[in-house]
N, C-alpha and C positions, 0 to 999 in steps of 0.2 A: 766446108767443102762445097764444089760448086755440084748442082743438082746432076748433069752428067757425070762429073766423076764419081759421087754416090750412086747412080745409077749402072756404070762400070765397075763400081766395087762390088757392089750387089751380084752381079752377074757371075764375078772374077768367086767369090766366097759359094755361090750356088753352086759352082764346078768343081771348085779345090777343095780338096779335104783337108790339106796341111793349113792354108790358111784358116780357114773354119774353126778348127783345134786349137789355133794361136790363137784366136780372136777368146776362144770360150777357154784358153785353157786356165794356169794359176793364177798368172798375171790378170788375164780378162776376169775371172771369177772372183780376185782379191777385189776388181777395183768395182766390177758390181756387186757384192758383198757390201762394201765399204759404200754406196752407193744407195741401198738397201735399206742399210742400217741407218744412213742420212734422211731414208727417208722415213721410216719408221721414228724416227724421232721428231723430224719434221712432222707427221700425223700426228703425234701426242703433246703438238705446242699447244700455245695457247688459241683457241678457235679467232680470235682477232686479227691472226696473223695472216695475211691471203698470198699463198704461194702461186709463183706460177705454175704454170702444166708443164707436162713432158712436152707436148709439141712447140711450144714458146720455147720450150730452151733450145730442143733442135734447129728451130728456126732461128736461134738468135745466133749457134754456134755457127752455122751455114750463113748469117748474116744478109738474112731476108725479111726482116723484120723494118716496119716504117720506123723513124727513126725516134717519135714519141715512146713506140710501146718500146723500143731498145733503151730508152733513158730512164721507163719505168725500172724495165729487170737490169738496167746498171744500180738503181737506187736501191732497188731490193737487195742486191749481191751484195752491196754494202754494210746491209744491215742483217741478211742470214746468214749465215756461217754453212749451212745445210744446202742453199740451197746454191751457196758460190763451190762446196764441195762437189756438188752432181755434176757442174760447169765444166770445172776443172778435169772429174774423170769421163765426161763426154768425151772433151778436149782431148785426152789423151787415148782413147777410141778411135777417133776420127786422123789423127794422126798415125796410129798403128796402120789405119789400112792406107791411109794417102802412103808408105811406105815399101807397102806391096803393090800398090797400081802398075809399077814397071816389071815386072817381075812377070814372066808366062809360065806357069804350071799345066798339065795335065789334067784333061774333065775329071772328076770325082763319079764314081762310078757308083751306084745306090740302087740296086736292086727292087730296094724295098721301097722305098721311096718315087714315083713314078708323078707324083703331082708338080706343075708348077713350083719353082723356089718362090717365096714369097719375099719381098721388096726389104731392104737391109732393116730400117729404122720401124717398118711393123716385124720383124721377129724380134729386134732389139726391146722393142715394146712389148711384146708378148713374154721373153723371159724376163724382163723386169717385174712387169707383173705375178707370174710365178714365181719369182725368189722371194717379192713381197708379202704374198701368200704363205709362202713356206718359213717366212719369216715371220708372222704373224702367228703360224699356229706353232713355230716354235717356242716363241714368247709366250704362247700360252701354256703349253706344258714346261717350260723352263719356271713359269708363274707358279703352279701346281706344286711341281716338285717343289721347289722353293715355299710352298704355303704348308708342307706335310707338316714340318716339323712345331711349325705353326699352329697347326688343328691340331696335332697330340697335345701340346703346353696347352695351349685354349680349353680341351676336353680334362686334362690334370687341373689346372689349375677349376673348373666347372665342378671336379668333384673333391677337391679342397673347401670349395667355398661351400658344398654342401656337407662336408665335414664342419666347417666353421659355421654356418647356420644348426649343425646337429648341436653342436659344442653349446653356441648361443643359447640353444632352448633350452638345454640343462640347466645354463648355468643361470637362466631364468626361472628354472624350477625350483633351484635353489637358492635362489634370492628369495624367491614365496617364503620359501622354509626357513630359511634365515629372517625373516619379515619374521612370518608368525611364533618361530621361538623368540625372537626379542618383544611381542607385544606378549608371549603368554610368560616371560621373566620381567616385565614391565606388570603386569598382574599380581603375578608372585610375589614383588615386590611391594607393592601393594596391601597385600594381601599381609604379608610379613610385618609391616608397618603399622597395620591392623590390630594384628596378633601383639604384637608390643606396645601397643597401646590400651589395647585390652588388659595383657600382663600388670602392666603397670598402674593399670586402677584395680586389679583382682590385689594388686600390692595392699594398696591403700583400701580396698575392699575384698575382703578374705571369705567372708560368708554372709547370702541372703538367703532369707528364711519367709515364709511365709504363716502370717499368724494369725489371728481370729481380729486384731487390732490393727492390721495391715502388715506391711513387707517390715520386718527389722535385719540392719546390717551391720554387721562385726565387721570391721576393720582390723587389719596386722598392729596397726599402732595403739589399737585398744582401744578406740572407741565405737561408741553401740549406738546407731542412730536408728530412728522408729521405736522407740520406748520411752515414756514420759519419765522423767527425771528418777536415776536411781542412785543409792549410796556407794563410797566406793566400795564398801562389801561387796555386794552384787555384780557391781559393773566386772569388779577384779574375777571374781568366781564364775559369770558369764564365758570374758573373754578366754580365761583357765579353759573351759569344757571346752568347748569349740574348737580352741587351738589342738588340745590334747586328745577330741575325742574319747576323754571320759567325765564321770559325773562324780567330786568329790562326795563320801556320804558321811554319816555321824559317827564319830569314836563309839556311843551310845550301843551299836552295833554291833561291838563287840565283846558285851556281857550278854550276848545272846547267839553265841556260838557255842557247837558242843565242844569235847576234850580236844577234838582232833583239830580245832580252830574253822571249821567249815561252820557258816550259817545256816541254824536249822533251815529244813525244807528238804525232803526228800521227792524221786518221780511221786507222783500224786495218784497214778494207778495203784503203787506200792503203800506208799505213805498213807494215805484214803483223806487229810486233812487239807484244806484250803486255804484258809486265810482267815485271820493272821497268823502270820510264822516270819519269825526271825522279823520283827518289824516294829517301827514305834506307829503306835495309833493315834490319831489326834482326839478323838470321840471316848470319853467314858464308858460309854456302853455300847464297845462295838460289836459290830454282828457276825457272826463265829460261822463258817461254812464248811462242808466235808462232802465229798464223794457218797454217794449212795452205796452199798454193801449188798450185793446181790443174796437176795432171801430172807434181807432185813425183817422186821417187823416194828421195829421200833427202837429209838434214838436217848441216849440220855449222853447231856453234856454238863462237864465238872471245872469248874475255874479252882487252880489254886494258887495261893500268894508266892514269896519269892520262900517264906520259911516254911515250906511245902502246906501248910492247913489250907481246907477246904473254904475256897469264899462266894463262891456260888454253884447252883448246879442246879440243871432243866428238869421238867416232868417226861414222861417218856412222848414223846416226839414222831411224829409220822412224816416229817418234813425232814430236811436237809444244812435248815439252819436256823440261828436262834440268839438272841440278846439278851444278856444278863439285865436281869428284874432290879438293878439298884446299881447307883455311878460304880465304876470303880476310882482306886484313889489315885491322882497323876503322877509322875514319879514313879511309881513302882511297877516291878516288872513280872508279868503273870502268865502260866502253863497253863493249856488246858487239852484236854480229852474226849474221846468220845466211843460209848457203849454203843455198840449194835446188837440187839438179838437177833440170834437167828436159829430160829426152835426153840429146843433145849440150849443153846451153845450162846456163848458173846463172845464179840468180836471185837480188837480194844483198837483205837486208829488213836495216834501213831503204833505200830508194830511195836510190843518193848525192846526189839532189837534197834526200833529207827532212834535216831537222836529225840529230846521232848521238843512241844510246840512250843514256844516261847512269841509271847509280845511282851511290850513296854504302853505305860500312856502315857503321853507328851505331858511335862513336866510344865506346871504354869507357868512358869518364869520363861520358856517357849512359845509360848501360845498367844503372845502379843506380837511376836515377829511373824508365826504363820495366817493369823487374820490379817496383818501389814502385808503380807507378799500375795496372799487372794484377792483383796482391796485395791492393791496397786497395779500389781502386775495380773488384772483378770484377764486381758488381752494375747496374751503370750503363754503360751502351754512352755516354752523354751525356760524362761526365768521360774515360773511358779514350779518347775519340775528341778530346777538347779536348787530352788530353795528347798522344798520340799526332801530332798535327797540330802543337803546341807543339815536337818533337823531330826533327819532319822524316817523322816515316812515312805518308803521306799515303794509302797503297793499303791500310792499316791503317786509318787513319780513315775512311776512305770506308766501308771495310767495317761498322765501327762503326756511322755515321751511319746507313747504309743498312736495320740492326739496325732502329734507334730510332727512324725512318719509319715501319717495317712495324708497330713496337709500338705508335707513335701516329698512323695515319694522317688523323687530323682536326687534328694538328698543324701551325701556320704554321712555326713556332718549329721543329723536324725537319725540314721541308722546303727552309726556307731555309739553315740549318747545313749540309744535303748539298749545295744548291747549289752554296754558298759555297765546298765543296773541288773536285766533280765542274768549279768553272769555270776551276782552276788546269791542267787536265788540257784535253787536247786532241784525247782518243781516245775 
C-alpha cells in the first residue's frame, strides 16, 4: 500500500469500530496467531539464521525498499518458510483494509479513550509484540504442565533407584557372608582332611605311650615300635592288652582263690593283712606287711606250707613287718598270719571269717623268663608289667602299671591296664 493510503486507513480504523473488529476479529486473530507462532518458532532456530525485522517486511510489502535489500528478503523468503508465512499474512492484512478504503462509516465513539489514535502499523507492532509475549509465557506454562508428569517419573524412578542402591548393599552384605562362609567351609575342609589324615595314621598307629626308654607305639596291625627286639610271645601279648585294655595273668592264680572263686584279699581296714595275698612272689624271702591294730603291743607272724605245718614264724614284733629267717622253697604255695596283742586279748589278721592269705614263689623253671623281661624290657614299665602279670606277680604288675599312669596320665590305654589288675585284688 502506498503511504497515503496507509495513512487513510489508519484514520478510517481510528474512527470505525466495525472495521477495527474485522481487522482484530477471528480472521485477523487466526492469522496473527499463525503469524505468532511463525515467529516463535523462527526465535527457536538456529541462531546462524539472520531474519529480517518487522519494519523490513512492511517496508518490502508497501515496496519502499532499494532494490538490493528487496533481493536480499526475496533470497531469504526462499529459503524461510517462517518468515515468507508473515509476508504472506501481512499481505493479506493490507489487502483487508485496501477493501474498506471506499467504504464511509460513522466516527467510533470511545468515551474512554480520549488520546490520539496511534498510526496503523505501530499498534500493529504493538499487539504483535503482545501476542508474542503471551505466546511466550504460554509456552512456558504449556512447558511446565507438560514437565509434571515428567518430574513425578523422575522423583519415582529417584526413589527406585534408592530402593535399588538399598537392594545393592544388602546384597553386598551378603556376598560378605556368602564370602566368609565359603572361606570358613574351605577351613572346615581343611580341617576335615586333617582329621582324616590324622585318623588314618591313628589306624596304622593305635597307641603312644610314654616310657622310661622313650615314646613306644602299638600299632592296629600289631606292630610295637620303640622297644628293642622282642619275641612273638611278648609282641602277641603286648599288642593283646592294649587293644583289649586288659592284662592277661597266670592260670597259677587260680589255686589261690577261696571256695567262692574270688582271690584272696579282702578291704585292708577289715582284713588288717597287706602283702602278699593272692599273689606269686618272685623273692624266697619275701617281706610280709599288715596294718597296724590299734592297742597292739606286739606282733607275731606264722608261715605255713600248702599241707597246713608250721614253716616259719617271727619273735614278737613291735614293727609292722617282717622276713622269714630262711628261703622258702619255689614252687610251692604258702598262708600266713598274724598275732596282735592287745592286753590280755589277740587279735588274729585275717579275720577267721575272711578267706586265708595265700602266696605262691615263682617256680624256677619261671625265673629265667622273669630276669629275661627286667633285663630286656627295663625301659618300659608297659612290657615288664604285661610280663609280670603273664607269670603271676601281680603286686609287681600293679606296681608297674601304676609307673605307666603316672607317665601318661592322659592315657585310656594306662588306666584301664591298672584297672584291669587292681580289679583281680580285693583290698
Amino acid at each position: 500500500m502506498a503511504p497515503d493510503e496507509l495513512l487513510a486507513a489508519d484514520d478510517h480504523l481510528s474512527e470505525c469500530g466495525l472495521c477495527y473488529e474485522t481487522l482484530d476479529g477471528a480472521q485477523g486473530r487466526t492469522r496473527v496467531a499463525r503469524s505468532v507462532a511463525n515467529t516463535l518458532r523462527a526465535s527457536f532456530a538456529s541462531d546462524t539464521i539472520q531474519h529480517p525485522a518487522a519494519e523490513e517486511l512492511f517496508d518490502y510489502i508497501d515496496e519502499r525498499l532499494e532494490q538490493a535489500s528487496r533481493r536480499e528478503i526475496d533470497a531469504h523468503l526462499e529459503a524461510c518458510a517462517d518468515c515468507r508465512g508473515e509476508v504472506i499474512d501481512l499481505q493479506s492484512a493490507a489487502l483487508d483494509l485496501a477493501a474498506t478504503r471506499d467504504h464511509r462509516y460513522g466516527a467510533r465513539v470511545n468515551a474512554l479513550d480520549n488520546r490520539p489514535a496511534p498510526a496503523n502499523w505501530q499498534a500493529l507492532s504493538i499487539q504483535v509484540g503482545l501476542r508474542i509475549a503471551a505466546a511466550v509465557v504460554l509456552a512456558v506454562i504449556v512447558a511446565w504442565v507438560a514437565a509434571l508428569p515428567y518430574k513425578s517419573r523422575i522423583a519415582r524412578l529417584e526413589r527406585e533407584n534408592a530402593r535399588a542402591r538399598e537392594v545393592n548393599s544388602e546384597l553386598e552384605r551378603q556376598a560378605s557372608s556368602i564370602q566368609a562362609l565359603q572361606n570358613e567351609a574351605a577351613n572346615l575342609s581343611r580341617e576335615n582332611e586333617a582329621l582324616r589324615h590324622t585318623e588314618s595314621q591313628a589306624a596304622a598307629l593305635a597307641v603312644s605311650l610314654s616310657e622310661p626308654g622313650g615314646v613306644i607305639e602299638i600299632g592296629q596291625d600289631g606292630t610295637v615300635h620303640g622297644l628293642p627286639s622282642m619275641d612273638k610271645a611278648d609282641q602277641q601279648a603286648v599288642v593283646t592288652a592294649v587293644h583289649s585294655g586288659r592284662v592277661r595273668v597266670s592260670p597259677q592264680l587260680a589255686s589261690l582263690s577261696d571256695k567262692a572263686g574270688q582271690l584272696m584279699g579282702g578291704p585292708r581296714e577289715r582284713y588288717g593283712l597287706v602283702s602278699p595275698i593272692a599273689t606269686v612272689v618272685a623273692e624266697q624271702q619275701p617281706n610280709l606287711k599288715w596294718n597296724a591294730v590299734e592297742g597292739a603291743t606286739s606282733y607275731v607272724v606264722s608261715i605255713y606250707g600248702d599241707d597246713l605245718k608250721l614253716v616259719a614264724r617271727s619273735e614278737a614284733l613291735r614293727v609292722t613287718e617282717w622276713k622269714p629267717g630262711a628261703p622258702l622253697e619255689r614252687g610251692r604255695t604258702y598262708t600266713w598270719q598274724v598275732r596282735a596283742s592287745v592286753g590280755s586279748n589277740e587279735v588274729v589278721l585275717p579275720p577267721p571269717a575272711e578267706p586265708e592269705a595265700k602266696f605262691k614263689i615263682l617256680p624256677g623253671s619261671e625265673l629265667a623268663e622273669l630276669n629275661r623281661a627286667r633285663s630286656v624290657y627295663q625301659g618300659s614299665h608297659l612290657v615288664q608289667a604285661i610280663v609280670l602279670a603273664r607269670l603271676g606277680l601281680l603286686d609287681d604288675a600293679e606296681r608297674q602299671l601304676k609307673a605307666l599312669a603316672k607317665a601318661n596320665p592322659d592315657s585310656e590305654t594306662a588306666r584301664k591296664l591298672l584297672a584291669s589288675v587292681m580289679s583281680l585284688r580285693r583290698h
